[in-house]
C-alpha positions in Angstrom: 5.2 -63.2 -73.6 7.7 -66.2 -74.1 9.9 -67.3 -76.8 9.0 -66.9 -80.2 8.5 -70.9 -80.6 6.3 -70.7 -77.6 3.7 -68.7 -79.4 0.2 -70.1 -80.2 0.0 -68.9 -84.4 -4.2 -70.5 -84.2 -4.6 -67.2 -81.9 -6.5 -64.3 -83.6 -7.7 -60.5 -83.4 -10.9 -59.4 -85.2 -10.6 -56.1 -87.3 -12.5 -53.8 -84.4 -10.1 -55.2 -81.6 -7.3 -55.0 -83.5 -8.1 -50.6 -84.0 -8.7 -50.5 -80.5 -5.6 -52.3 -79.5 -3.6 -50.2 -81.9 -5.4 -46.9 -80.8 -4.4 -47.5 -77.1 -0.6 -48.9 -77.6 -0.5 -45.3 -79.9 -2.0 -43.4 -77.1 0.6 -45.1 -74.6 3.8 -44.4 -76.7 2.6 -41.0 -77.0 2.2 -40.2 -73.8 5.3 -42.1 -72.6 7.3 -40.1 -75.4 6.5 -37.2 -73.9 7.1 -37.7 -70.7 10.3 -38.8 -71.3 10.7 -36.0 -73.4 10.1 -33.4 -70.7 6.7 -32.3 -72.0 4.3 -34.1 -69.5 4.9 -34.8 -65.6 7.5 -33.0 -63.9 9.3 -31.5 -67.2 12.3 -33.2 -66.6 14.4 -34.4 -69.5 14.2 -38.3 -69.3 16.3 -41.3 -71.0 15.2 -42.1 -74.4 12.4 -44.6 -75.1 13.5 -47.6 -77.3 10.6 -50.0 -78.4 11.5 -53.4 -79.7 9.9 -55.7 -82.4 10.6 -59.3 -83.2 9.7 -61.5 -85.2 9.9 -64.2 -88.0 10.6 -62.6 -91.7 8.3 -61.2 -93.6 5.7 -61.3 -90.3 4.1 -57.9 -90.5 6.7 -56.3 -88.4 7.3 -53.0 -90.6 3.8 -52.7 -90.9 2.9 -52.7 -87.4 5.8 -50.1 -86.6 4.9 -47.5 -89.3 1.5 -48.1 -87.8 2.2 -47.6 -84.1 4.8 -44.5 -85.1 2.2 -43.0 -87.5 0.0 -40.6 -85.0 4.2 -39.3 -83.8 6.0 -36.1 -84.8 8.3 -38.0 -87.2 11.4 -35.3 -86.4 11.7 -37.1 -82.5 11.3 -40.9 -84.4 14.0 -43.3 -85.5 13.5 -47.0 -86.7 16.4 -49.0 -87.1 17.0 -53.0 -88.3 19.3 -55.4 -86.8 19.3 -58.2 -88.3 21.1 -61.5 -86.9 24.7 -61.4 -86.0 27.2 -63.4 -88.9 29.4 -66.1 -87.6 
């Protein structure tokens, strides 16, 4: 995906496709966090998994993370905000 002012807003999700979608992207950071974690694959230890959001203010953004974090152990999660950089 592009820029941010690149993105078609007209596009839409209906509520079944949007639960599927969500079920497989928490499936996939499952599984990737414990691979990296050492609990699936080879057992070795990997780097830490960071996932990135962005978006326009108030555009669902802590909504979708609690959502995608919410099947985790919350002891191996950490969400932190950045917000824009003062001159």
């Amino acid at each position: 995906m592009g820029r941010l002012d690149e993105l078609d807003l007209t596009l839409s999700l209906s509520k079944k496709e949007e639960a599927e979608r969500l079920k497989v992207a928490q499936k996939r950071l499952a599984a990737l966090r414990l691979t990296l974690g050492g609990k699936l694959g080879n057992s070795a230890l990997g780097p830490p998994l960071c996932v990135l959001f962005e978006g326009w203010d108030a555009s669902g953004k802590g909504g979708a993370i609690n959502r995608l974090v919410a099947p985790l152990d919350l002891r191996h999660v950490r969400v932190a905000q950045f917000s824009a950089p003062t001159p």
